[in-house]
C-alpha positions in Angstrom: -21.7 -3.3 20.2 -22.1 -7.0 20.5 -24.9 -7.1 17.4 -24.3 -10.2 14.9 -23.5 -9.4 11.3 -26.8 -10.8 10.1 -28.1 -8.5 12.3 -26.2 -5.6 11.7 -27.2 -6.0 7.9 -30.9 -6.3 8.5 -30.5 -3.0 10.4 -28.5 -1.6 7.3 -30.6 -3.4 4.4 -33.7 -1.7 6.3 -33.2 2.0 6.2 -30.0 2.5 3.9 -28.8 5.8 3.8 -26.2 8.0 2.6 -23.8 10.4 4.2 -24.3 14.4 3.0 -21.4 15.1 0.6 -20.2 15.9 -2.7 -17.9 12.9 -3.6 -19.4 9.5 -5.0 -20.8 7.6 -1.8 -21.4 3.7 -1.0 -23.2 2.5 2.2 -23.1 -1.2 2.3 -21.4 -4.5 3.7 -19.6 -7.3 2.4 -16.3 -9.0 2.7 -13.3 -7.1 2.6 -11.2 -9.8 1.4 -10.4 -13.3 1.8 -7.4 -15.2 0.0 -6.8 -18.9 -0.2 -3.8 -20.9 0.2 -4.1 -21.7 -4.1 -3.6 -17.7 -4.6 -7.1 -17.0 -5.4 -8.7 -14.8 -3.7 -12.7 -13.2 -3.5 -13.8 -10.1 -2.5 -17.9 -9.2 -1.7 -19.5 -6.0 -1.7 -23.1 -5.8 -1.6 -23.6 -1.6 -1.6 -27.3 -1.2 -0.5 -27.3 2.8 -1.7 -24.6 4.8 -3.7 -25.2 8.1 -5.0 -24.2 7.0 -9.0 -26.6 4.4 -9.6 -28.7 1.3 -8.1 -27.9 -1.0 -5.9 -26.0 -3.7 -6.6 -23.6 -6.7 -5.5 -20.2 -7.3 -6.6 -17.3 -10.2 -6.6 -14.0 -10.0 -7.1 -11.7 -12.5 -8.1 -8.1 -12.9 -8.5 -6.9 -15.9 -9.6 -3.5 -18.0 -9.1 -1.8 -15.9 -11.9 -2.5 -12.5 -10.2 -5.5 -11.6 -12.8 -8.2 -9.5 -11.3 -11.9 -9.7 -12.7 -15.3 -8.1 -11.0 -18.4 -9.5 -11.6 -21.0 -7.3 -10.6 -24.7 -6.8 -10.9 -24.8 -3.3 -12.1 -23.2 -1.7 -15.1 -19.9 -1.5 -14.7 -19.5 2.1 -15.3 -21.5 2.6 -11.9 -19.9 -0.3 -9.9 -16.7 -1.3 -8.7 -15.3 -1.5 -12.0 -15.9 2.3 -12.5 -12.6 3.0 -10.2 -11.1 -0.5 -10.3 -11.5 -1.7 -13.4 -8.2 -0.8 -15.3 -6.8 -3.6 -13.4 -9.6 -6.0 -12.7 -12.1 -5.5 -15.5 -16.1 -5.8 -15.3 -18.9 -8.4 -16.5 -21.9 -7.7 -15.5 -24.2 -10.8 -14.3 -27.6 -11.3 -14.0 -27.7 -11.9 -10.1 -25.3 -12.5 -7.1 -27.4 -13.9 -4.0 -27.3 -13.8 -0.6 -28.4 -15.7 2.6 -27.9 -16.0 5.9 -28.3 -19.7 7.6 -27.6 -18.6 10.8 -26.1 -15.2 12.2 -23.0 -16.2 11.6 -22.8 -17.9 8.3 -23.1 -16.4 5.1 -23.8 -18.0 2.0 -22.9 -16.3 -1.7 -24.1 -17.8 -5.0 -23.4 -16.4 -9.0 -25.8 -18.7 -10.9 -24.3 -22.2 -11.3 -20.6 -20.3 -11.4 -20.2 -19.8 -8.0 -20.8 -21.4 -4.6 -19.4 -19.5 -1.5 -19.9 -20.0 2.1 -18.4 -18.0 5.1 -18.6 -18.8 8.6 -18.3 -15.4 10.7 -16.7 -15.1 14.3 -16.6 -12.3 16.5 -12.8 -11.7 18.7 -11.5 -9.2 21.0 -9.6 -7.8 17.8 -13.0 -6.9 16.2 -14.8 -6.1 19.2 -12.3 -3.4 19.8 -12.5 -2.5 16.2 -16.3 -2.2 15.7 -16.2 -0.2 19.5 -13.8 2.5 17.8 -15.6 2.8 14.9 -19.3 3.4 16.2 -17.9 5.6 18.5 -16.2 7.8 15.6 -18.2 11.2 14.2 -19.0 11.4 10.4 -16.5 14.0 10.6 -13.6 11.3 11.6 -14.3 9.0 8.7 -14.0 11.7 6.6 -10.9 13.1 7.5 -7.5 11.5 5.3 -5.2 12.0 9.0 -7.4 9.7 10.8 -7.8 7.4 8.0 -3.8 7.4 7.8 -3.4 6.8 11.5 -6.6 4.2 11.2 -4.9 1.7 8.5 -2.1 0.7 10.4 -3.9 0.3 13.9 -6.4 -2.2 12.0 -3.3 -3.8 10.2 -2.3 -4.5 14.1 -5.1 -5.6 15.9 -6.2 -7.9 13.0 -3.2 -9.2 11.6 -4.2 -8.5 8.0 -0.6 -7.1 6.4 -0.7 -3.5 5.3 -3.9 -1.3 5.4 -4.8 2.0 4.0 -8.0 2.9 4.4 -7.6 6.6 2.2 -5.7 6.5 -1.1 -5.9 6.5 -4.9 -7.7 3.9 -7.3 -6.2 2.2 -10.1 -8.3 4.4 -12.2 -7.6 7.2 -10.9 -10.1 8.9 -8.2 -9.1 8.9 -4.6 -10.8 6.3 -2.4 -11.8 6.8 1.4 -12.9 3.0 3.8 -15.1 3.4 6.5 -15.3 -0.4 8.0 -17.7 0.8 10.8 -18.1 -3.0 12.0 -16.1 -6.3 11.4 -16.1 -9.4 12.3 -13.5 -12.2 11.1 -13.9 -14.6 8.6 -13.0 -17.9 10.4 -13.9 -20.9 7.5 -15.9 -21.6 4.7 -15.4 -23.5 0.9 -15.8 -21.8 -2.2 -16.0 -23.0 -5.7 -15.9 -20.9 -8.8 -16.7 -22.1 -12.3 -16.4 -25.6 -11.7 -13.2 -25.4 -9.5 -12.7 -25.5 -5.6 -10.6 -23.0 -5.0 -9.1 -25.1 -1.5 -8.4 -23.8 1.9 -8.5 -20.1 3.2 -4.5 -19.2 3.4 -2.8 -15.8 3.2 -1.5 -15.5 -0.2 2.3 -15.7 -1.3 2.7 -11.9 -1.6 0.2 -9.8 -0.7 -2.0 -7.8 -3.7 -3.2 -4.6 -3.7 -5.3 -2.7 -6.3 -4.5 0.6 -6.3 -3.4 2.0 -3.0 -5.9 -0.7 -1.8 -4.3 -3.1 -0.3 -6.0 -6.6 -0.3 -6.1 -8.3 3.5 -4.2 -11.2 4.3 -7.2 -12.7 6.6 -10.8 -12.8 5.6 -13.1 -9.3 7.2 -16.4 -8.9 7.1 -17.0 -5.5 7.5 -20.4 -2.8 7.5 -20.1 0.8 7.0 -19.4 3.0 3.5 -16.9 4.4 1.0 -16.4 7.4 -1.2 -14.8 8.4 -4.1 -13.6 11.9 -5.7 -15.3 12.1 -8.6 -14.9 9.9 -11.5 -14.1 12.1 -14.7 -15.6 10.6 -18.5 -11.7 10.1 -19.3 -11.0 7.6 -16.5 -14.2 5.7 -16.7 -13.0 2.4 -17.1 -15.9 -0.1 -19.0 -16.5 -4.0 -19.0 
């Protein structure tokens, strides 16, 4: 599959779907992770269908002192927050915006508070990635041995520390990742409420929310997520 991730979104953003199931589903694309050399890192989700609410884009941020927030365009109790958000807590924003420049750069702005630009790359690591994934049945995706056998084999071929791609949130439901397609984040600058936040570097230690575990190079990824249920209990708010 040699399709560009602008392209692969426009194919996404025009006929977003949903798998059949039961548990809380997320079709979408974003950035996986990226940390800087400073210790902050940003994470992008833009989930063009969920099966809880709107659509809506999302940021995370953790800065220097290991503090996790999530700015998000939807109400928190139907965004990331709603499983994350015991350790990285919710405001909701008025917009997050995308563009593309090219096929291969992507540009992310938060009003005046935040000025992000990414410059994709495709590598044999990906390719080989993005070929195992397309070539996987719903069925796969869905199933927590794969998953298990999947986070270490992507840990591998990308270099991006630990991986689990099934496990349990900070707040409390169980998680499953389907990056269908990624590419690799290969430069960029990004600037959050005033400050530059410096050069892309794996952090000191590497974070995880969760059982999620943050990578240590910057993804760009396509495909979905789900989530057990969330119960009224566990619900975590801005």
């Amino acid at each position: 599959m040699n399709t560009t991730p602008r392209e692969a979104v426009a194919i996404l953003t025009a006929d977003p779907r949903l798998i059949e199931g039961t548990d809380e589903r997320f079709t979408g694309y974003g950035v996986m992770g990226l940390p800087y050399a400073t210790g902050h890192y940003l994470a992008l989700r833009c989930f063009v269908a969920t099966s809880v609410g709107p659509a809506y884009r999302a940021v995370w941020h953790r800065a220097p002192d290991g503090r996790w927030e999530i700015f998000t365009t939807a109400a928190p109790e139907v965004s990331c927050p709603r499983y994350f958000g015991s350790e990285a807590p919710g405001e909701q924003v008025p917009a997050i915006d995308v563009s593309w420049p090219d096929d291969w750069t992507l540009e992310v702005t938060m009003g005046e508070r935040l000025s992000w630009r990414l410059e994709l790359a495709s590598t044999s690591a990906t390719r080989i990635m993005t070929s195992m994934g397309g070539a996987m049945p719903d069925g796969a995706w869905n199933s927590n041995a794969v998953l298990g056998s999947m986070g270490p084999m992507a840990s591998a071929f990308l270099g991006i520390g630990r991986t689990r791609l099934h496990g349990a949130t900070p707040n409390g439901p169980l998680y499953k990742a389907a990056p269908q397609q990624v590419w690799r984040v290969v430069g960029g600058q990004a600037g959050l409420d005033g400050e530059d936040l410096g050069g892309i570097g794996p952090l000191s230690e590497q974070d995880h929310l969760g059982d999620f575990w943050l990578p240590q190079r910057g993804i760009f990824f396509v495909g979905r997520a789900s989530f057990t249920p969330v119960l009224a209990s566990t619900t975590a708010l801005a």
